[in-house]
C-alpha positions as CSV (number, residue, x, y, z in Angstrom):
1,X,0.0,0.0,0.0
2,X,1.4,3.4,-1.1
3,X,2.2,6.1,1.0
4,X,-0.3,9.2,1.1
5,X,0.8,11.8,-1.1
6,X,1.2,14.0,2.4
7,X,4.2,11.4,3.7
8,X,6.1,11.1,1.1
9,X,9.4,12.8,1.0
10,X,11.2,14.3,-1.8
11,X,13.3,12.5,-3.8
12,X,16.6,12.4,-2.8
13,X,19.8,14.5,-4.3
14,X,22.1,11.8,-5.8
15,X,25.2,13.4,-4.3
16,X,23.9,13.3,-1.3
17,X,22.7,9.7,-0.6
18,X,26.0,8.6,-2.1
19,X,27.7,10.4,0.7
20,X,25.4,8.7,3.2
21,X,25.5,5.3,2.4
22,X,29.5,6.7,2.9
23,X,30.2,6.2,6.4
24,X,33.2,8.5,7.5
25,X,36.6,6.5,7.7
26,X,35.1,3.6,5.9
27,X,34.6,5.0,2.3
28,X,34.0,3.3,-0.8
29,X,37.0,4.9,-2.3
30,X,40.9,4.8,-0.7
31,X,41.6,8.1,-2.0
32,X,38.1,9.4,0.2
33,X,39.1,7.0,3.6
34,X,42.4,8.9,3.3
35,X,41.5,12.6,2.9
36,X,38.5,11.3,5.9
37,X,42.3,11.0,7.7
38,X,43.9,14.3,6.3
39,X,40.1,15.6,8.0
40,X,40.8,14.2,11.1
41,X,44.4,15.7,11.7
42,X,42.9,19.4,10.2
43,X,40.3,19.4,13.3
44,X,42.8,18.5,15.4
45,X,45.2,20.9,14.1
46,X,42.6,23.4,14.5
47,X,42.0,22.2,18.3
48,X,45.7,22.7,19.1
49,X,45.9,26.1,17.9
50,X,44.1,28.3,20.6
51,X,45.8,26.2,23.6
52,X,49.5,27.9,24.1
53,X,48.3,31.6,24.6
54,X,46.3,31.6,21.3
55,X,49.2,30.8,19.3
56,X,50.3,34.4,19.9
57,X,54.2,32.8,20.5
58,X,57.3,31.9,18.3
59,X,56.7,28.3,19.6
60,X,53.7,28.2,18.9
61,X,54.3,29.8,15.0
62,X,56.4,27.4,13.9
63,X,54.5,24.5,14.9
64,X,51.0,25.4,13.5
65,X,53.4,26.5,10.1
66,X,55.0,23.1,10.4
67,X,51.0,21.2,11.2
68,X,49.3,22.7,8.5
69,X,52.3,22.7,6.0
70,X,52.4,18.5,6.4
71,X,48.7,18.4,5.6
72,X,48.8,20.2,2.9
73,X,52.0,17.9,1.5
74,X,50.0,14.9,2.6
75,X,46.7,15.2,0.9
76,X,48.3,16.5,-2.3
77,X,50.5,13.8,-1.9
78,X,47.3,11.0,-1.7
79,X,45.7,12.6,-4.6
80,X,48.9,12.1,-6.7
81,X,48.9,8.8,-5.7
82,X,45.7,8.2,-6.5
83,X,44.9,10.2,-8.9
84,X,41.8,11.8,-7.7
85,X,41.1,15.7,-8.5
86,X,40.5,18.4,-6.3
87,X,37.3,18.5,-4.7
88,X,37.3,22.5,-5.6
89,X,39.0,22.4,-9.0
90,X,41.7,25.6,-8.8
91,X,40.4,27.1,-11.6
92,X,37.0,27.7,-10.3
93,X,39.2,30.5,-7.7
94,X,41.6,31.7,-10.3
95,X,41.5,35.3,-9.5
96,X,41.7,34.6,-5.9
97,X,45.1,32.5,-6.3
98,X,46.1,35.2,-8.5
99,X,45.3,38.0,-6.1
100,X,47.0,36.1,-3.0
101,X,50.2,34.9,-5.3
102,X,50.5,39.0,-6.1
103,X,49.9,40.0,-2.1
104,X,52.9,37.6,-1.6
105,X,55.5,38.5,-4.5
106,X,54.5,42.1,-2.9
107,X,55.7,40.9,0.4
108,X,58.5,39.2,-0.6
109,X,59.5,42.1,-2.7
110,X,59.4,44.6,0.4
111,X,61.9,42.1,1.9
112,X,64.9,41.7,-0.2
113,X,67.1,44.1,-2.2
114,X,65.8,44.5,-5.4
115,X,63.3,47.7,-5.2
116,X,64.2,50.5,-6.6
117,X,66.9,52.9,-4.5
118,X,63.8,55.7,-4.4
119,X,61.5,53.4,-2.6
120,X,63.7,51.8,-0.4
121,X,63.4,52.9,3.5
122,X,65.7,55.8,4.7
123,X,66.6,54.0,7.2
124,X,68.2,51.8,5.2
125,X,70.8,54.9,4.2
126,X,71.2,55.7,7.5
127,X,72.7,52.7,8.4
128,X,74.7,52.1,5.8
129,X,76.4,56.1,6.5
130,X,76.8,54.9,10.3
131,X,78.4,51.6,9.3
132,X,80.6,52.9,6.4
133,X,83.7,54.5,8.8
134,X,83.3,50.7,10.9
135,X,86.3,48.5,9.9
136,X,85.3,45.1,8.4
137,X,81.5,46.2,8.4
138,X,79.4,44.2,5.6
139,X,77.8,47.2,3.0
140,X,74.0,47.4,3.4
141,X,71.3,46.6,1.0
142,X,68.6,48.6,1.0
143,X,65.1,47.5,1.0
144,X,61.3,48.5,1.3
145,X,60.8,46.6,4.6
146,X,62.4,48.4,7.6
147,X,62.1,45.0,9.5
148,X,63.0,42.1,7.4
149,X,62.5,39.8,10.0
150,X,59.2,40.1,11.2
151,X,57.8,40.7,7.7
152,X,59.4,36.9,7.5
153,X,57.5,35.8,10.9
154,X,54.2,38.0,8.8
155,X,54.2,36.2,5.9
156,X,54.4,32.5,7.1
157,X,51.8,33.3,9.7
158,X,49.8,34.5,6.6
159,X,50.7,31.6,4.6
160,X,49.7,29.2,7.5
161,X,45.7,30.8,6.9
162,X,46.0,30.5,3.7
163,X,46.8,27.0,3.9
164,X,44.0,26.1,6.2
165,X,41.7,27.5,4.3
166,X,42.7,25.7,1.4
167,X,42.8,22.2,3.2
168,X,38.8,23.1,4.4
169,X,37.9,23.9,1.2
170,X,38.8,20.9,-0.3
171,X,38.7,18.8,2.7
172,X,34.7,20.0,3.8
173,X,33.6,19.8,0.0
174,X,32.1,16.3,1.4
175,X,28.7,17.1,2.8
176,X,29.7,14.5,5.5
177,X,32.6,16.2,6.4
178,X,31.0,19.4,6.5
179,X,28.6,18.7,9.1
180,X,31.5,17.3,11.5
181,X,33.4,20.2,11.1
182,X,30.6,22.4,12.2
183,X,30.1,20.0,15.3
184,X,34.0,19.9,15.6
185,X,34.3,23.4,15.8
186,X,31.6,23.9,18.1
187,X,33.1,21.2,20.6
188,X,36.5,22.9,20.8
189,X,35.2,26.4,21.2
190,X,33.0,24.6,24.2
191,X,36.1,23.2,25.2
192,X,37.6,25.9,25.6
193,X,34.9,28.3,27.2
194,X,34.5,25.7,29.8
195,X,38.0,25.8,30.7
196,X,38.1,29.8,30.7
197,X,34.8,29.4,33.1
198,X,37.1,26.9,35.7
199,X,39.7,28.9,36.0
200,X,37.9,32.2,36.2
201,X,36.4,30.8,39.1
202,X,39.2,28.6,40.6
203,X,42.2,30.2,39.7
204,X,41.2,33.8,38.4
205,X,44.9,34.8,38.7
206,X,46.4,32.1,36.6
207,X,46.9,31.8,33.0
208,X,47.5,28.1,31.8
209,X,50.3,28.0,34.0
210,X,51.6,31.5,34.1
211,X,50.8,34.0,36.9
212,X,48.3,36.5,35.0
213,X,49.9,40.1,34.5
214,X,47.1,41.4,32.8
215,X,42.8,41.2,32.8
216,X,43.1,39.6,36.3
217,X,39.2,39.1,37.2
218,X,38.3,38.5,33.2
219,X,37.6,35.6,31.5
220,X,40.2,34.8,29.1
221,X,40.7,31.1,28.2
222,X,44.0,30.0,27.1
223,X,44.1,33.8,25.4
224,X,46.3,36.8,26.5
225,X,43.9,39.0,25.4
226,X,40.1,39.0,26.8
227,X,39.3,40.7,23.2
228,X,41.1,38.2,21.2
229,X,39.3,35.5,23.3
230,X,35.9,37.0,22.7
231,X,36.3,37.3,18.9
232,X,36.9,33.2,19.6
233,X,34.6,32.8,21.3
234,X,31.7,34.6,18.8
235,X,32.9,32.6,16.1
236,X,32.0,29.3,18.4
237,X,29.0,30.8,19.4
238,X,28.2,32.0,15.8
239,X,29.2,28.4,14.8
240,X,26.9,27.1,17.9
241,X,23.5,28.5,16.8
242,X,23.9,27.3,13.1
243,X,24.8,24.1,14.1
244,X,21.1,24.5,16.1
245,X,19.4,25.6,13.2
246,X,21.0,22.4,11.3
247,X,19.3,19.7,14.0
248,X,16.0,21.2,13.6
249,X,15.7,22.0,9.8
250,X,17.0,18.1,9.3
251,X,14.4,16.9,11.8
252,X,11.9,18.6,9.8
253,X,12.0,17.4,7.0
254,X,9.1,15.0,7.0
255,X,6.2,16.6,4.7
256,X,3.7,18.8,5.5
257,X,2.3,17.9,9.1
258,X,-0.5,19.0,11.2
259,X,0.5,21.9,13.7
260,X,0.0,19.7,16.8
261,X,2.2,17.1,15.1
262,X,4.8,19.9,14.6
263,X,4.7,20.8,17.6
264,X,5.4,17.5,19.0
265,X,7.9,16.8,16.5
266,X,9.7,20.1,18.0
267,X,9.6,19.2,21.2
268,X,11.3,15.7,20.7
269,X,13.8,17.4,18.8
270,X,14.3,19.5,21.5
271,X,14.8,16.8,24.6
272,X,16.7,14.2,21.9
273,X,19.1,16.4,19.8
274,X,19.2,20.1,20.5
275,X,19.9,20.6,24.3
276,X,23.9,19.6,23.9
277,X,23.9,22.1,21.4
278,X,21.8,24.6,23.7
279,X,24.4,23.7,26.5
280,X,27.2,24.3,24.5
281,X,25.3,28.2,23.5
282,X,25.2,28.7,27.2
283,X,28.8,28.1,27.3
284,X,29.9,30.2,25.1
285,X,27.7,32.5,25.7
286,X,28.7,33.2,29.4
287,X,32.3,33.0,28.5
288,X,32.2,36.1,26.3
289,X,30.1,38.2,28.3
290,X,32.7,37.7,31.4
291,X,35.8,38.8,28.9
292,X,33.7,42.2,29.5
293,X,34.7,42.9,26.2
294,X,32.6,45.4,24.7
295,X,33.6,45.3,21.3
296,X,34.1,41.4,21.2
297,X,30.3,41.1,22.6
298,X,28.9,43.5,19.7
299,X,31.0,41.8,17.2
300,X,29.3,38.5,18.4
301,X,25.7,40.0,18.7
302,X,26.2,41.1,14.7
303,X,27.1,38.0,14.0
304,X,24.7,35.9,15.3
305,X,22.2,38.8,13.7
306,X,23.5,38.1,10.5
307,X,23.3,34.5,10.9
308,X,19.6,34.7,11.3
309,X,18.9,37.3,9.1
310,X,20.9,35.1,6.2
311,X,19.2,31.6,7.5
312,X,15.5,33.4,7.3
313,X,16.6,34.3,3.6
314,X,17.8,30.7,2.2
315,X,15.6,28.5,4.1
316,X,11.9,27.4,3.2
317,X,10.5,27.1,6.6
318,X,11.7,30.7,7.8
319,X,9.1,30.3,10.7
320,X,11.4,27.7,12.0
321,X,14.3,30.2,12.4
322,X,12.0,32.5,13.9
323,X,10.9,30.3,16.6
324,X,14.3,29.1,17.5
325,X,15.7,32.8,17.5
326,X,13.1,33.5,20.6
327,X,14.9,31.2,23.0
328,X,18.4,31.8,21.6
329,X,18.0,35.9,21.8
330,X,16.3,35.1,25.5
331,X,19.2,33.1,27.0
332,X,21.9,35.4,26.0
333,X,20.1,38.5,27.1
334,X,19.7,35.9,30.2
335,X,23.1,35.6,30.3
336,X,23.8,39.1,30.1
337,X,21.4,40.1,33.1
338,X,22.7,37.2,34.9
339,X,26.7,38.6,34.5
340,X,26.9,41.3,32.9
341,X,27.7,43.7,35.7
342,X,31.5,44.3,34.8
343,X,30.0,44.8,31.3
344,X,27.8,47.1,32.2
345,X,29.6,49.1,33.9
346,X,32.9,49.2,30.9
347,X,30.1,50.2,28.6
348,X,29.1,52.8,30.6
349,X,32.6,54.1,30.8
350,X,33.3,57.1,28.2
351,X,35.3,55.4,24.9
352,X,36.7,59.3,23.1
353,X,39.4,59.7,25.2
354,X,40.6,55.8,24.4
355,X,44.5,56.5,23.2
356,X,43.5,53.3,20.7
357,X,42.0,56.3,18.5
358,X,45.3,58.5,18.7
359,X,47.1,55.4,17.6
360,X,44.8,55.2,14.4
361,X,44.5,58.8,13.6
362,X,49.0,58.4,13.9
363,X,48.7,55.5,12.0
364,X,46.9,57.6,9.4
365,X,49.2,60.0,9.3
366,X,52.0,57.9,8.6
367,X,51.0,56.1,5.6
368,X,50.7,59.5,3.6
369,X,54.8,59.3,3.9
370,X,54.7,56.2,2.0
371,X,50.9,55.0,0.6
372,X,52.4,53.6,-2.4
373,X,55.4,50.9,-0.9
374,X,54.6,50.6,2.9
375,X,57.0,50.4,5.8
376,X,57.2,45.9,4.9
377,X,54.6,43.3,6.4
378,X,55.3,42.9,10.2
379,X,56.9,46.5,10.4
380,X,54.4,48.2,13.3
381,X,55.9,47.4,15.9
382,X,58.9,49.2,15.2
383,X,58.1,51.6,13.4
384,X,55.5,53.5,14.8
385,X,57.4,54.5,17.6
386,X,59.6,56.9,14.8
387,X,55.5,58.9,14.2
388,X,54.1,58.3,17.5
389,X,55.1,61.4,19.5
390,X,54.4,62.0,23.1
391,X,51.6,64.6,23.6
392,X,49.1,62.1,23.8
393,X,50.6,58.4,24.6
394,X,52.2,57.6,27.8
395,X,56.0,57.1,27.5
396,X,56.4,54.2,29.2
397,X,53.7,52.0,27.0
398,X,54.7,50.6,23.9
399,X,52.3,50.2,21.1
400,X,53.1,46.7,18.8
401,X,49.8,46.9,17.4
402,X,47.9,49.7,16.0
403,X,44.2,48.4,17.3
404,X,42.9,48.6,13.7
405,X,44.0,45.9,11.5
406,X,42.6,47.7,8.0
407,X,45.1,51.1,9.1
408,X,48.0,48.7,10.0
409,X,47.9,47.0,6.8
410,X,47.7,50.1,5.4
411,X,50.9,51.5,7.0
412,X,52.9,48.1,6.5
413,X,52.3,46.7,2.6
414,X,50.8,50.1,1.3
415,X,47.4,51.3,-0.3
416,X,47.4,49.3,-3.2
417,X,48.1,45.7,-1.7
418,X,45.9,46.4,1.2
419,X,43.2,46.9,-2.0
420,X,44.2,43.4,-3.4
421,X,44.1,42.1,-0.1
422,X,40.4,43.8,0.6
423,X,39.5,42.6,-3.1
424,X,40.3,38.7,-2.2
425,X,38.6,38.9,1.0
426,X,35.4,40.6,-0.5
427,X,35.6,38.2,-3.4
428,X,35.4,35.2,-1.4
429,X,32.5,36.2,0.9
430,X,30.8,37.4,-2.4
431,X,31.2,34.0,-4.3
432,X,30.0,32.2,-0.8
433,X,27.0,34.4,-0.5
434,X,25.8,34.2,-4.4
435,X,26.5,30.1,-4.7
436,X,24.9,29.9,-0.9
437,X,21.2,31.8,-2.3
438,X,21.3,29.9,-5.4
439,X,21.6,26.7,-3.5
440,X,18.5,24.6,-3.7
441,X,19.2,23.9,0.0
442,X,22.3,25.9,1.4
443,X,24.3,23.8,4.4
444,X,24.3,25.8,7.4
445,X,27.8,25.9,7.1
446,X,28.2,28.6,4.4
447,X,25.6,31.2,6.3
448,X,27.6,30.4,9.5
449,X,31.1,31.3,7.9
450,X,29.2,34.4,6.6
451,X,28.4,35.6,10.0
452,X,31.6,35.1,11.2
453,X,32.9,37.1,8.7
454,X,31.1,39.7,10.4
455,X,31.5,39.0,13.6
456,X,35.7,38.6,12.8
457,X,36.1,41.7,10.3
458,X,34.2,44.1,12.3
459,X,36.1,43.7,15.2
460,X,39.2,43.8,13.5
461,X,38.3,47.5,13.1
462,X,39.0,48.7,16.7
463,X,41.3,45.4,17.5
464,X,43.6,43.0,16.8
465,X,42.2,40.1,17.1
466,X,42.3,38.8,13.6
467,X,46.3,38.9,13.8
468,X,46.3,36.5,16.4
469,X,46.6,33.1,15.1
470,X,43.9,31.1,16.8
471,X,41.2,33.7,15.8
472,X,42.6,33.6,12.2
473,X,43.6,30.1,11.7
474,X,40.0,29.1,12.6
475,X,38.5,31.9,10.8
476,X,40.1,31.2,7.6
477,X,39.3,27.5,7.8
478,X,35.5,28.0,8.5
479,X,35.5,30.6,5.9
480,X,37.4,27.4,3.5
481,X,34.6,25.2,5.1
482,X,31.8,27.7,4.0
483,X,32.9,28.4,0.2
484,X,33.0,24.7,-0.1
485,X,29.5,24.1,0.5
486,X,28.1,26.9,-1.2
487,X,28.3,25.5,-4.5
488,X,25.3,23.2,-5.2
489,X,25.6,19.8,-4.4
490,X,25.1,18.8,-7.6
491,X,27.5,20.4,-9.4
492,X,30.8,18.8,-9.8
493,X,33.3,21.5,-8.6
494,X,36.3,19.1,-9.5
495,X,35.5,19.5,-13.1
């Protein structure tokens, strides 16, 4: 006896069963059970990097460089072997590999001798006048980077993102492995905002194992930095709700039902599935609010804005997003009432006379000495000091960052590679937005990496969150993760 007309489900995408009747590790293909491996040692890559001080150390550099460089070797060493194609054939992001290839010849070029003598650094001349009387001294080659070095350190931090991202876009281009790298994601960043929420209450004046010399009596994870932590911690919370969104829209689909059904249906989805994932948004959730960081919490709040906003947009049931955006909203306004004093009180606390904005409006200032070359990647923290004057900066502080990553980039590579740089970011989230509303059914994954984008970039403007590692290893990875899936499942990207 057939089925009413009422129960019967769609048909389903062929792509899609075929990567159910998958199971992870256990693939019908060698070349799939081995990039399920190469999956398995990203996610754990991507659980390391937020443990020693956010990856904000030299240590801590080189190994993530080292991590992510070996997983790159080794799954385009499997595909080699096996002769599989990329999931996300290369030419499908041209320009972008074109635009990044040109931000690093631009970096490299900063670095070593070879730029004209006109755009090379004075300093550079300097040196070489107070070395030239020195016996034995080795002549000096000028160059566009004052600080060689740390433009070095820069650009294999950059190159680090850059390969994460890559690895996730390929890697998460399996619908299966999508969905555990949301949940992957979202464990770690629970993970961590559980351990931040132990020791803020056990041992508020430690730091891992360090005595705390700074944000004693705010929440900070393994971080340095309470903002840096709460731009982590947005993206998990970010990551959190879609992941919610995910268990009910799947448990939905079953036909068109009777309200009470619904209802019932809702409810059992609630007590069997979703409460982990409401746990885990609890979590989170408390965690920021007690980094009292006022912009990390905004940042978070447009994010998880945007997240709705974008899921209302590309789903069919947008009633379902509505409902579950009622508890969500309530629990962290909850959360806020419940501990949210200190954050209360910091943004009651007048913001114009922050010397953050003194530091930008220098920044500014500087770059119109050289908008065309720069000062060389990774060159702030020396360099301002030569335009920061005293009238309004305490001498005894010393300013490595400038607060605002878009005027810092502006005053280390120049205008027009911070452009190229701004063109590849903007043409990324542009590609995953367009493929993600033409979707017949977008994964949650793409509107999620969306809203972090948000969440990450707006922040970036009055912090420097985005240059610590942790924040933008796992940013470019879920952004990797998002442009993956926002190509329609039945279109072969490999081609």
């Amino acid at each position: 006896m057939s089925a009413p007309p009422a129960a019967r489900s769609a048909p389903r995408d062929p792509v899609e069963s075929g990567a159910r009747r998958s199971a992870f590790l256990a693939r019908r293909s060698r070349a799939e059970t081995y990039n399920d491996l190469i999956f398995v040692g990203l996610v754990l890559a991507l659980a390391w990097v937020p443990l020693l001080l956010g990856s904000n150390r030299l240590v801590a550099w080189g190994v993530n460089a080292v991590l992510f460089g070996l997983l790159l070797m080794l799954f385009e060493a499997g595909r080699l072997a096996t002769g599989a194609r990329h999931p996300v054939a290369p030419r499908r992001l041209w320009w972008a590999f074109l635009l990044g290839g040109a931000l690093v010849g631009w970096i490299l070029f900063q670095l070593f001798p070879g730029a004209p003598s006109d755009w090379h650094n004075p300093f550079w001349q300097l040196t070489a006048q107070t070395l030239r009387p020195v016996p034995g001294a080795v002549p000096v080659a000028g160059r566009i980077s004052v600080t060689p070095d740390a433009g070095l350190r820069g650009l294999v931090m950059l190159l680090t993102s850059a390969m994460a991202f890559y690895l996730a876009l390929q890697l998460c281009r399996d619908g299966r492995r999508a969905d555990l790298f949301l949940r992957a994601l979202v464990f770690i960043a629970v993970g961590y905002a559980l351990f931040g929420l132990l020791q803020f209450a056990l041992a508020p004046q430690r730091l891992l194992w360090f005595e705390k010399q700074a944000y004693v009596g705010q929440l900070t994870a393994s971080f340095v930095n309470k903002n840096s932590y709460a731009t982590y911690a947005a993206l998990g919370l970010i990551a959190s709700i879609g992941l919610l969104i995910n268990v009910y829209r799947r448990a939905g689909n079953r036909g068109p039902l009777p309200l009470a059904m619904r209802a019932t249906a809702f409810v059992e989805t609630t007590l069997r599935s979703a409460l982990p994932v409401l746990a885990g948004i609890g979590i989170i959730g408390t965690a920021l609010v007690l980094t009292v960081s006022r912009a990390g919490v905004i940042a978070g709040l447009a994010g998880v804005l945007t997240l709705l906003v974008l899921s209302l947009v590309s789903t069919r049931r947008p009633w379902l997003v509505l409902v579950l955006a009622a508890p969500v909203l309530a629990m962290l306004l909850a959360t806020l009432a419940l501990f949210g004093d200190d954050l209360s009180e910091r943004f009651a606390l007048p913001g114009g006379h922050d010397p953050r904005w003194a530091v930008a409006a220098r920044t500014l200032d500087a770059v119109w000495n050289a908008p065309l070359t720069g000062y060389g990647y990774g060159s702030f923290d020396r360099m301002f000091a030569v335009y920061r004057g005293t009238e309004a900066f305490s001498p005894w502080h010393h300013w490595d960052k400038a607060h605002n990553t878009y005027i810092e980039l502006l005053f280390e590579l120049g205008i027009p590679a911070t452009l190229v740089l701004a063109a590849l970011v903007a043409g990324l989230l542009a590609v995953t937005l367009a493929n993600m509303l033409r979707r017949e059914s977008p994964h949650p994954i793409s509107a999620v990496a969306l809203a972090a984008s948000v969440a990450v970039l707006s922040h970036a403007a009055v912090d420097f969150s985005l240059q610590i590692q942790a924040v933008a290893i796992t940013y470019w990875a879920l952004l990797g993760a998002g442009l993956a899936q926002s190509w329609s499942r039945r279109l072969d990207t490999a081609a």
